[in-house]
C-alpha positions in Angstrom: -9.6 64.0 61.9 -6.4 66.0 62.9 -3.5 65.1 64.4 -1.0 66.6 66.9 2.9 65.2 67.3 4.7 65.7 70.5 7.8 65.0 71.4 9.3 64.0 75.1 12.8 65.0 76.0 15.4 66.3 78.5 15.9 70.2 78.0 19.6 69.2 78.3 19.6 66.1 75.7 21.1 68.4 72.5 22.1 65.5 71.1 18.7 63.3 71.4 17.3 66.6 70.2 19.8 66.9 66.7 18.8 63.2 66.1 14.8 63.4 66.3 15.0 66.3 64.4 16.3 63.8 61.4 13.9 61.6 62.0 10.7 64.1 62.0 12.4 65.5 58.6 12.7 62.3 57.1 9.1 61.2 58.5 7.6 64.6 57.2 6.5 65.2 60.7 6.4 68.4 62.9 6.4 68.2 66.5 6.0 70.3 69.6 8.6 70.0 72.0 7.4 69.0 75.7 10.5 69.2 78.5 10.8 66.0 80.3 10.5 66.2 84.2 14.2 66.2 85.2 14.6 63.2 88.0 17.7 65.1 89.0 15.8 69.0 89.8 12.4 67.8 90.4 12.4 65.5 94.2 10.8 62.4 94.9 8.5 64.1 97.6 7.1 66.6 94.8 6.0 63.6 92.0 4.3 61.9 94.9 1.6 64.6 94.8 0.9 62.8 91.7 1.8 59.4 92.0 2.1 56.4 94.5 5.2 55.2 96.2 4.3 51.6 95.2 1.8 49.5 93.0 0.7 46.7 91.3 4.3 46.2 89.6 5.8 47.0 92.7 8.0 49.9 93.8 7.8 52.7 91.9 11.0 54.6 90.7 11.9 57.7 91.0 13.1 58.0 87.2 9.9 55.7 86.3 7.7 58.2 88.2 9.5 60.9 86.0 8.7 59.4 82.7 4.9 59.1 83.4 4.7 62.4 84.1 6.3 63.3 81.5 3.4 61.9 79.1 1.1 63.0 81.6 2.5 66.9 80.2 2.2 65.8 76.7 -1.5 63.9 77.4 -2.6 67.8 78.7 -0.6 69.8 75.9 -2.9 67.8 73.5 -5.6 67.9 75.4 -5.3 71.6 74.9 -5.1 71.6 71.4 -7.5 71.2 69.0 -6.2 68.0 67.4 -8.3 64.9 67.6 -5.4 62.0 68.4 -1.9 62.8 69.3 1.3 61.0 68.5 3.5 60.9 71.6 7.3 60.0 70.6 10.0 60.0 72.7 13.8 61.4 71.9 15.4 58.1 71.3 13.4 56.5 68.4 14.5 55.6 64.8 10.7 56.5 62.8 9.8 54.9 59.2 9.9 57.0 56.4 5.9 56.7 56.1 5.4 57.5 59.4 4.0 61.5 58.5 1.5 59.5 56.1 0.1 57.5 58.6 -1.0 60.8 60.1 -2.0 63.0 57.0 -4.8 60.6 56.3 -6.1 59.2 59.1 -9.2 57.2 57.7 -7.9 54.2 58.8 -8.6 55.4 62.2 -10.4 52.5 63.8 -13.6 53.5 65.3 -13.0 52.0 68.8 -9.7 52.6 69.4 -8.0 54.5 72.4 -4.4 53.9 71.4 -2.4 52.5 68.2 1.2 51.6 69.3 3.4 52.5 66.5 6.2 50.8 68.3 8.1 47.7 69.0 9.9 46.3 71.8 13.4 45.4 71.1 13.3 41.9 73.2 14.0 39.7 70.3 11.7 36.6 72.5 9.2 39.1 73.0 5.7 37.5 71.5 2.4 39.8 71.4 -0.7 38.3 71.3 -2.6 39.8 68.4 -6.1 39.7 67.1 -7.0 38.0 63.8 -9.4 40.5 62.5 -8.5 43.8 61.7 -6.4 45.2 58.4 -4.2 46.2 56.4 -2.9 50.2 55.7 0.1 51.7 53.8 1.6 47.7 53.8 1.3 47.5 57.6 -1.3 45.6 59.7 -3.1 47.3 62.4 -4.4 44.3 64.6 -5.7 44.4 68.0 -3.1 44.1 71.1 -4.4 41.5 73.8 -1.1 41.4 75.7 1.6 42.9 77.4 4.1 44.9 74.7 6.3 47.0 76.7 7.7 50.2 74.9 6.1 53.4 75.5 8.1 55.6 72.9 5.9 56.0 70.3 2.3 55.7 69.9 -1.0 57.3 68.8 -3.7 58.1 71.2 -7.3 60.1 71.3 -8.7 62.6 73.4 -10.7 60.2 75.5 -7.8 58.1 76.3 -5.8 60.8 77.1 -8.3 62.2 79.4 -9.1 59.0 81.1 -5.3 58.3 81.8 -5.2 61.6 83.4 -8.4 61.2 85.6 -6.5 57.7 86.8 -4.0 59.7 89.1 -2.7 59.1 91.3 0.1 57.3 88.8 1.8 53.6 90.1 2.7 52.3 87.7 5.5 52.4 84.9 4.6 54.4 81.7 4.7 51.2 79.8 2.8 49.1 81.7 0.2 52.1 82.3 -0.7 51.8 79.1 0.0 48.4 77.9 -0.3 45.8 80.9 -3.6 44.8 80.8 -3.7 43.0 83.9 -1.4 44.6 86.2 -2.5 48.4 85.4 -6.0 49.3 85.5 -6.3 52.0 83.5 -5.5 50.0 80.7 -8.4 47.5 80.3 -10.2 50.2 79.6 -8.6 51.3 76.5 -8.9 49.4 73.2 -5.5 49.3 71.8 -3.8 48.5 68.8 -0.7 47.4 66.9 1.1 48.0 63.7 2.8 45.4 62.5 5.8 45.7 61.3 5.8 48.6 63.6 6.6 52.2 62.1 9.2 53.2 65.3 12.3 51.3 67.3 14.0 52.8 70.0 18.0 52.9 70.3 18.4 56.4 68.5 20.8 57.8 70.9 23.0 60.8 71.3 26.5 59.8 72.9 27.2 60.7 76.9 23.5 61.0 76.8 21.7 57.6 78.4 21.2 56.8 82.0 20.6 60.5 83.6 18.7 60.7 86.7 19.5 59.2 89.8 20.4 55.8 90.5 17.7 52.5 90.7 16.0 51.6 94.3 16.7 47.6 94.5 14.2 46.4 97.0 15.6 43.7 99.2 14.1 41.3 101.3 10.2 40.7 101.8 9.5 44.0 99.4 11.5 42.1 96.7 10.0 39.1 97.3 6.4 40.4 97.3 7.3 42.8 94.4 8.8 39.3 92.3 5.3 37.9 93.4 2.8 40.3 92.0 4.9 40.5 88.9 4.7 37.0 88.6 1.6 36.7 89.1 0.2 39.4 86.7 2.1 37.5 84.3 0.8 34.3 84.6 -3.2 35.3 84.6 -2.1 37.3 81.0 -1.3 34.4 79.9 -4.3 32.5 80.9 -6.7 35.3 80.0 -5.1 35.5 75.8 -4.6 31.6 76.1 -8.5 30.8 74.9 -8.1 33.2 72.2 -5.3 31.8 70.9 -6.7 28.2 71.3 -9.6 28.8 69.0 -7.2 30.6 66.5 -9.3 34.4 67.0 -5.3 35.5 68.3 -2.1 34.8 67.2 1.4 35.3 69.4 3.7 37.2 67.1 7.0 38.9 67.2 6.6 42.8 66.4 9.3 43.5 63.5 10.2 47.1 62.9 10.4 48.0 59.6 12.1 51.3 58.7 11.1 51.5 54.9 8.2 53.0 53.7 6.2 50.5 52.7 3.0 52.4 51.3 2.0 51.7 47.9 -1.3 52.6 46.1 -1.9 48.8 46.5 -1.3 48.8 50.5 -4.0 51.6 51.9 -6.5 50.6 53.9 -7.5 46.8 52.9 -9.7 44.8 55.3 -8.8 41.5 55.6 -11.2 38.5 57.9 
């Protein structure tokens, strides 16, 4: 198997772009550079020819809407390419040393999966449901993800995923939760996914001045922000009742993701199966 990196940023973010570039050389990684849709030159009106207005997490922002489509250039660059999975990072992420081996060798590859989320969440109450089975590579677990992990800033995915994410337009939904709500975004249940734990990537790598471009947040009011506050709620409670079996009978466990930025691999540490 072969793998492509690509890497998600504002043409104008010099200093994002001076940072990554540390953290590829120090990761051993080599990326191709895909320009961000700029929220501030590209209108509302044209990112609704491929996305909706509103959906199953509510309104859809403008900047959200901008950062979908932004993977959505990066799921057809690889697409393109001849590579078999892809790792999609965005500019603000601190990477693991060990990160570039996960990719030289990709035996560990598991058969079924659509996506391996290299990243955690920094919510420190965050808990991720996680499957018992699955094993252990370079001193990291790779377990499958039953819940909700927000974070889309780093993560591995294949050719069929990337396609069937594409084939889902018209986009409602936050980049996040496209791929990693399984109950609000539909798309999603299709896709195995998994997690490696302590994750290999954490965002916060950013370049001063830099943060916060694009135009400023909708705030719904009234009966949209009620029904919006609803559906949220709601897709949040029947997660929790569809993982809470699982964890009952001990096949799942809720964990917090750590991030880890040593390299952890040892010749003792690749690729061990554990029950």
């Amino acid at each position: 198997m072969k793998a492509a990196v690509y890497l998600i940023g504002l043409r104008q973010a010099t200093g994002r772009a001076e940072l990554m570039q540390r953290e590829l050389d120090q990761a051993g990684l080599t990326a191709v550079r895909i320009d961000a849709v700029d929220s501030t030159r590209v209108s509302r009106e044209e990112m609704l020819q491929q996305c909706s207005s509103e959906g199953n997490w509510g309104y859809f922002q403008t900047k959200d809407m901008a950062c979908t489509l932004s993977h959505a250039k990066a799921w057809e660059a690889f697409l393109a390419s001849d590579a078999d999975v892809a790792l999609i990072l965005e500019d603000d992420v601190f990477l693991s040393p060990d990160t570039g081996a996960w990719l030289n060798d990709l035996s560990w590859w598991p058969a079924d999966a659509g996506i391996v989320k290299f990243e955690r969440w920094r919510a420190n109450k965050l808990q991720v449901a996680l499957g018992k089975g699955g094993f252990t590579h370079l001193g990291r677990e790779v377990r499958h993800m039953l819940s909700r992990h927000a974070g889309g800033a780093a993560y591995v995915i294949s050719r069929a995923a990337a396609q069937h994410l594409l084939d889902s337009r018209p986009f409602d939904i936050t980049l996040d939760n496209l791929l990693f709500n399984f109950d609000a975004s539909r798309p999603a249940r299709a896709i195995k996914v998994y997690q490696v734990q302590p994750a290999l990537a954490e965002q916060g790598n950013e370049a001063p001045g830099e943060a916060g471009v694009g135009p400023p947040r909708y705030r719904p009011r009234g009966w949209p922000l009620i029904r919006q506050k609803l559906r949220r709620g709601i897709y949040e409670f029947r997660g929790g009742f569809r993982i809470l079996p699982s964890v009952v009978l001990g096949r799942a466990t809720l964990e917090k993701i750590r991030f880890d930025g040593r390299s952890l691999a040892t010749p003792q540490t690749q690729h061990t199966h554990t029950a």
